[in-house]
PLY file of the C-alpha trace (Angstrom):
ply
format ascii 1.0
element vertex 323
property float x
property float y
property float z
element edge 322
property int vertex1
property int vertex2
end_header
0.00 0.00 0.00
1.48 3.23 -0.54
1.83 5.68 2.45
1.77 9.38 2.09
4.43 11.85 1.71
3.60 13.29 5.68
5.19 9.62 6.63
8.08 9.49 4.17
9.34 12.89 4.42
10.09 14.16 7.93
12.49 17.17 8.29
12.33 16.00 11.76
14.03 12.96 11.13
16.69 14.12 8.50
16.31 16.82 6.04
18.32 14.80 3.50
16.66 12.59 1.01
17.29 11.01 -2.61
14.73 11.82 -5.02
13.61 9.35 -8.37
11.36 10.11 -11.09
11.01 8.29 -14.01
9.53 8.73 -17.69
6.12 6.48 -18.00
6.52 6.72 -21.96
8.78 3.96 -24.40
10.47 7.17 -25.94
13.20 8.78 -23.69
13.27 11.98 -21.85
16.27 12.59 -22.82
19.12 11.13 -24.90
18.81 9.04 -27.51
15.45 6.94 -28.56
17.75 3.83 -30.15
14.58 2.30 -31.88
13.95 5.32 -33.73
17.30 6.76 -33.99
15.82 10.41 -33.02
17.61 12.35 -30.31
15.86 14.00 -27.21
19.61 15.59 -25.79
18.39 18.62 -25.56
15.88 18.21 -22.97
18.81 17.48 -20.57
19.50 20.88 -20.64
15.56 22.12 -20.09
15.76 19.85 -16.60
19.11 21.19 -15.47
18.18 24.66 -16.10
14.75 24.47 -13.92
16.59 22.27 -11.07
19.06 24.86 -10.50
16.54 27.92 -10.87
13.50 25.86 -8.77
16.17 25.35 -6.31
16.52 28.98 -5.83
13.07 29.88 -5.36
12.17 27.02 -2.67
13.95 25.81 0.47
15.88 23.11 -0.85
19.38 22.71 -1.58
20.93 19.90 -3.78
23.31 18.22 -3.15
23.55 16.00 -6.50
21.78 15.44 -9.57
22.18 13.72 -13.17
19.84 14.04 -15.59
19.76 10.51 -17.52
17.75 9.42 -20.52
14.68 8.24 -19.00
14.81 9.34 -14.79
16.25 11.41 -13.02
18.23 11.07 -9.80
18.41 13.82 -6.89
20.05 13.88 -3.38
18.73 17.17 -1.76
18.38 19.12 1.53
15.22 20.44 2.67
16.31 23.65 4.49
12.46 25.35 5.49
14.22 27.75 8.25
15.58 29.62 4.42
11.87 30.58 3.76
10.40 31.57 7.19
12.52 34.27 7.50
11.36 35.93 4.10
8.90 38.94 4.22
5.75 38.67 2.72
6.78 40.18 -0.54
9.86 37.97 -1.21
7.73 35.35 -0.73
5.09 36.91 -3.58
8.07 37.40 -5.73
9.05 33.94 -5.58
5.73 32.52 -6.11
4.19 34.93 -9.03
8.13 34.20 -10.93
6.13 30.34 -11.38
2.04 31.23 -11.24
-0.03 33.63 -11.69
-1.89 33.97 -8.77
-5.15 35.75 -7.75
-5.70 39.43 -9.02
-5.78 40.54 -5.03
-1.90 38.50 -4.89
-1.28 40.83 -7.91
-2.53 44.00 -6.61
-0.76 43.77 -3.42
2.53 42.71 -5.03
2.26 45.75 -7.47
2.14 47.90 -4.11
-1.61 48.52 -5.05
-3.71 50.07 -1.46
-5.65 47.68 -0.02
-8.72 47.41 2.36
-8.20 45.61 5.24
-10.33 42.51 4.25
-8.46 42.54 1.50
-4.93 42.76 3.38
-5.98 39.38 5.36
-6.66 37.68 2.47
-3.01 38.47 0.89
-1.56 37.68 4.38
-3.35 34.04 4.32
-1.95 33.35 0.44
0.75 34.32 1.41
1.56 32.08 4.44
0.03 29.06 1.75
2.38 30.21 -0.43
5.35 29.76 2.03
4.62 26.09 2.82
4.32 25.48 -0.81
8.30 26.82 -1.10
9.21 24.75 1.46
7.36 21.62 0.30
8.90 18.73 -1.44
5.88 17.68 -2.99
5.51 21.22 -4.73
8.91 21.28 -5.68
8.64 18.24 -7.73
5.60 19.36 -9.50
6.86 22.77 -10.45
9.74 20.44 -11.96
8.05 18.16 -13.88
4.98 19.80 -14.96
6.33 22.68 -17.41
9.18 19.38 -18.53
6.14 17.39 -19.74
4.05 20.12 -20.58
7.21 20.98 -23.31
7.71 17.58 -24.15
4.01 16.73 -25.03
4.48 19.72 -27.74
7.51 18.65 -29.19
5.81 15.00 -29.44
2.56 16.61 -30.66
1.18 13.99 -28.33
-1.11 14.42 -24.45
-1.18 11.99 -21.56
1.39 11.38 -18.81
4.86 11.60 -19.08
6.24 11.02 -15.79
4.98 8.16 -13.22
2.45 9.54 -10.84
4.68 9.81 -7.89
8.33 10.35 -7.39
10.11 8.01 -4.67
11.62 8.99 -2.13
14.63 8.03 0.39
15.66 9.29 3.70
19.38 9.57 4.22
19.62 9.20 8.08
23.27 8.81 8.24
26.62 10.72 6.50
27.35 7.30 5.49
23.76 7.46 3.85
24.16 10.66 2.30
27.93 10.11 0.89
26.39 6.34 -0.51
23.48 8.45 -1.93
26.00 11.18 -3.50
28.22 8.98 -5.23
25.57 6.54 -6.19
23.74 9.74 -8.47
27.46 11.18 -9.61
27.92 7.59 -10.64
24.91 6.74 -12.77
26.72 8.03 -16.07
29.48 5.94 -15.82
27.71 3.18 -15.01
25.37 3.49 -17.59
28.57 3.81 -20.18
27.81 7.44 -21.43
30.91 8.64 -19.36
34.15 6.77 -18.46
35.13 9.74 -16.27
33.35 12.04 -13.71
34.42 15.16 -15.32
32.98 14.07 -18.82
29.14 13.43 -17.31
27.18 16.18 -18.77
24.15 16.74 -16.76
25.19 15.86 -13.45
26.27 17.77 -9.98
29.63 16.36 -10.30
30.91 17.47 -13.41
29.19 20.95 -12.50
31.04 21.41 -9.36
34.64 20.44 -11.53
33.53 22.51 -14.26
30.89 25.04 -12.97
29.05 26.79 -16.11
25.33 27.26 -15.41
24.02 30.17 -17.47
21.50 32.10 -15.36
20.42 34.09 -19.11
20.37 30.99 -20.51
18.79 28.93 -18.17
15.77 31.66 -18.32
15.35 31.53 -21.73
12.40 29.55 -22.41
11.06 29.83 -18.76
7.37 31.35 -17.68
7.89 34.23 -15.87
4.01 35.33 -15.24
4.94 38.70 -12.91
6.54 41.66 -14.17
10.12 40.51 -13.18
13.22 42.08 -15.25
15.78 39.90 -13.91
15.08 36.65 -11.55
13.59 37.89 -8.45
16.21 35.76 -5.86
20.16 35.36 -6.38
20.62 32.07 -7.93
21.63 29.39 -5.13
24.97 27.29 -6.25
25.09 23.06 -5.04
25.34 22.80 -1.49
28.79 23.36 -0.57
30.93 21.48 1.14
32.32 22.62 4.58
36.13 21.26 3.96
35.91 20.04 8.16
34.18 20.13 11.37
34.36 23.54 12.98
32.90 24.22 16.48
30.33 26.57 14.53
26.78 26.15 12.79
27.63 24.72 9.99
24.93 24.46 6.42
27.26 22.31 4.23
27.91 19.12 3.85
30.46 18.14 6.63
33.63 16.70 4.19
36.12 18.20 1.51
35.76 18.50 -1.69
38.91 17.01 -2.85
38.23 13.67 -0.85
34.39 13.53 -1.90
36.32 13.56 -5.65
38.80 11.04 -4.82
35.98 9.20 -3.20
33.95 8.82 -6.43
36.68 8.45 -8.52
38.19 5.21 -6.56
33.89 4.12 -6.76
34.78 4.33 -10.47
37.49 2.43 -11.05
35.85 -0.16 -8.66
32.82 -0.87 -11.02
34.11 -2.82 -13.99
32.36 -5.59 -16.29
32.02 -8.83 -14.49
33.35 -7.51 -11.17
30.22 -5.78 -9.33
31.34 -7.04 -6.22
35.32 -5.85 -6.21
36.16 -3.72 -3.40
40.18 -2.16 -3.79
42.59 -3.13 -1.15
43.29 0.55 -0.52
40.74 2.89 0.84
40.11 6.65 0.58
40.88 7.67 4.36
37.09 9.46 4.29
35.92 5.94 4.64
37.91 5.45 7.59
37.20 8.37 9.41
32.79 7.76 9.17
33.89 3.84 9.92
31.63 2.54 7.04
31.78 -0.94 6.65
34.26 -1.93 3.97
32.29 -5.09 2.57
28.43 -2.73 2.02
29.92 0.31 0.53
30.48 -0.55 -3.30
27.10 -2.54 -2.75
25.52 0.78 -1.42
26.88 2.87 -4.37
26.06 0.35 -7.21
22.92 -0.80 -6.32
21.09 1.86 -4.01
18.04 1.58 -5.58
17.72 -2.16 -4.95
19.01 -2.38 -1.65
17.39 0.42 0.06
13.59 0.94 -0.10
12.19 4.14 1.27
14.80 4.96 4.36
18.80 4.14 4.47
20.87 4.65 7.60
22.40 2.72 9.97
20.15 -0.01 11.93
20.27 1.32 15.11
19.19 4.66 13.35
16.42 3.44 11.39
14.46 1.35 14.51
14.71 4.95 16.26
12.94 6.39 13.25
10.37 3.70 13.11
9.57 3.74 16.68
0 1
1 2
2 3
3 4
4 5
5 6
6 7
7 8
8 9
9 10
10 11
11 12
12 13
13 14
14 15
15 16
16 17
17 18
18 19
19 20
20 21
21 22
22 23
23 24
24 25
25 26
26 27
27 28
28 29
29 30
30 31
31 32
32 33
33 34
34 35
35 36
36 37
37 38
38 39
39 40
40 41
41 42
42 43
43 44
44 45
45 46
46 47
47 48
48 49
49 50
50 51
51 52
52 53
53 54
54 55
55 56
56 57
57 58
58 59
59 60
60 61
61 62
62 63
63 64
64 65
65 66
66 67
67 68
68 69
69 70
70 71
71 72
72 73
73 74
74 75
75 76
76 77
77 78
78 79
79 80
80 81
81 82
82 83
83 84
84 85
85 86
86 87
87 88
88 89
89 90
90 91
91 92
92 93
93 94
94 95
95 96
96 97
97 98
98 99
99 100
100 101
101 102
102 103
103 104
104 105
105 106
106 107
107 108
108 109
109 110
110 111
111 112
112 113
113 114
114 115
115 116
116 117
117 118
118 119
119 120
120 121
121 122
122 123
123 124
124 125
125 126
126 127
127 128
128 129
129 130
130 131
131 132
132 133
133 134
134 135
135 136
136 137
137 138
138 139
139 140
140 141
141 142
142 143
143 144
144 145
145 146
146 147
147 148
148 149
149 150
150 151
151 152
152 153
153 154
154 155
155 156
156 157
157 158
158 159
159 160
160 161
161 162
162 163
163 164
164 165
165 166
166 167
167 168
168 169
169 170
170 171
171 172
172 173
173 174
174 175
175 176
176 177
177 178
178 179
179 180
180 181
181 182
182 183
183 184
184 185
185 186
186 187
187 188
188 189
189 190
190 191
191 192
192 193
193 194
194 195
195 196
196 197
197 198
198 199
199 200
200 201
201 202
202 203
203 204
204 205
205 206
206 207
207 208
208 209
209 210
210 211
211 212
212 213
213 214
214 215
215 216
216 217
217 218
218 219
219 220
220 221
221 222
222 223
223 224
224 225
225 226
226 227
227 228
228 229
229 230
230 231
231 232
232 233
233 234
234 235
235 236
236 237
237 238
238 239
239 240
240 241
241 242
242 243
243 244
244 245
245 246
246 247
247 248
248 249
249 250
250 251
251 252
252 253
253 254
254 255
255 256
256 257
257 258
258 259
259 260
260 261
261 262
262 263
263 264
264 265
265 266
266 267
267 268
268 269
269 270
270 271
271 272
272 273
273 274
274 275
275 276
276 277
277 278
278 279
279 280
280 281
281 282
282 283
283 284
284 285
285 286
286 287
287 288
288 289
289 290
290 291
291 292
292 293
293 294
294 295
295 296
296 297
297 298
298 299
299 300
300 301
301 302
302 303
303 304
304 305
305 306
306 307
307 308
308 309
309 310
310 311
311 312
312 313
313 314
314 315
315 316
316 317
317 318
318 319
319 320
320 321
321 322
């Protein structure tokens, strides 16, 4: 039976979870279709560009994507403390940028006066509207809507593109969010469109090596219904990673860089045809210092998916979460 989203995602629990949607359709999302020879590539680019600009509007930081040819894979942070310190009219910026919104949400974003009926009704959209930006659930649709929406035109075609519901993961550990991380930075490579993390277009990876998002670009092609002349927030980079543990409040994610890279790239080399279950003699020392078990954590990163259902953490971690 499926349970609802209230159960599954609990920023409560952990604020980190790994997102999958997938294409319903025979045709790719993206790519190429290899029975009809016709390529989709640049849609890629069309999910990529809304990700990063989505991720700026709402209260969610990601930590890793990649864009394949039918799914794709995301490891993000809700972060809801980001929106409930915005005033009222950032938040009406953020929401008109995607929708169009009442004609009273209009007036009173214009600056319009108001009656005071009418100033209690903007004040209760408004706090809807602020939930929304912090929702999950709202964040997906405002991602995949306007991608099928574009893709039904170019395919002169209606009906569903994407499965009905996007799965979800809760990462309750580091080890769980590190597994999660370099199982998405991984799917290229393992799905031999890459032989190298710096050569997988379309994922977080090879945008934190390279970084080259296009804000002009990336808004090109997007629905801006309010009178915006440039996008109405600055434009939120990947989560970044901290470098070490300070005795400080700390956003990031808790390692370096350079040993998340020479994490994924030793992941790399480990996955080879006919040897899914070789694990190197020599470790990166990250794996040391979280003590993850040596024997799980090529499993973990190969086959995440398969192994873990709806939560992954360690067991002790996981009955707590139950109970």
């Amino acid at each position: 039976m499926t349970r609802p989203r209230t159960e599954q995602v609990s920023v409560a629990d952990t604020p980190y979870y790994h997102i999958v949607t997938r294409c319903v359709r025979r045709s790719f999302l993206c790519g190429t279709d290899h029975s009809t020879g016709k390529s989709y590539e640049h849609r890629r680019e069309w999910l990529e560009d809304r990700l990063r600009l989505l991720a700026s509007l709402f209260g969610i930081e990601i930590c890793a994507y990649a864009v394949m040819s039918n799914h794709i894979h995301l490891v993000i942070k809700l972060d809801p403390e980001s929106i409930n310190v915005l005033s009222g009219k950032e938040i009406l910026a953020r929401w008109l940028f995607l929708f169009k919104g009442p004609l009273l949400v209009q007036r009173a974003f214009r600056g319009e006066v108001l009656g005071a009926a009418q100033k209690d009704a903007v004040s209760d959209c408004i706090e809807v509207y602020r939930n929304r930006l912090k929702d999950l659930g709202w964040f997906m649709k405002c991602l995949t809507e306007p991608i099928a929406r574009l893709a039904n035109k170019e395919d002169q075609c209606t009906g569903h593109f994407w499965e009905s519901r996007y799965k979800s993961q809760a990462l309750l550990t580091e080890e769980a969010i590190l597994s999660a991380m370099a199982y998405v930075d991984l799917n290229p490579i393992r799905a031999g469109m890459a032989d190298r993390p710096e050569k997988s277009r379309h994922t977080s990876i090879k945008e934190r090596i390279t970084p080259c998002f296009d804000l002009n670009k990336a808004l090109q092609g997007q629905e801006a219904i309010g009178d915006f002349d440039t996008f109405p927030v600055p434009l939120k980079p990947l989560l970044h990673f901290e470098g070490a543990v300070r005795n400080e409040e700390q956003t990031g994610l808790l390692y370096a860089f350079k040993d998340y890279l020479e994490l994924v790239d030793m992941t790399g080399r480990s996955i080879r045809a006919g040897k899914s279950g070789f694990i190197p003699k020599q470790l990166p020392p990250i794996l040391q210092r979280l003590s993850i078990n040596y024997d799980t954590w090529l499993t973990n990163t190969t086959r995440f998916e398969q192994v873990y259902y709806r939560r992954f953490g360690k067991r002790a971690r996981l009955r707590l979460v139950a109970a």
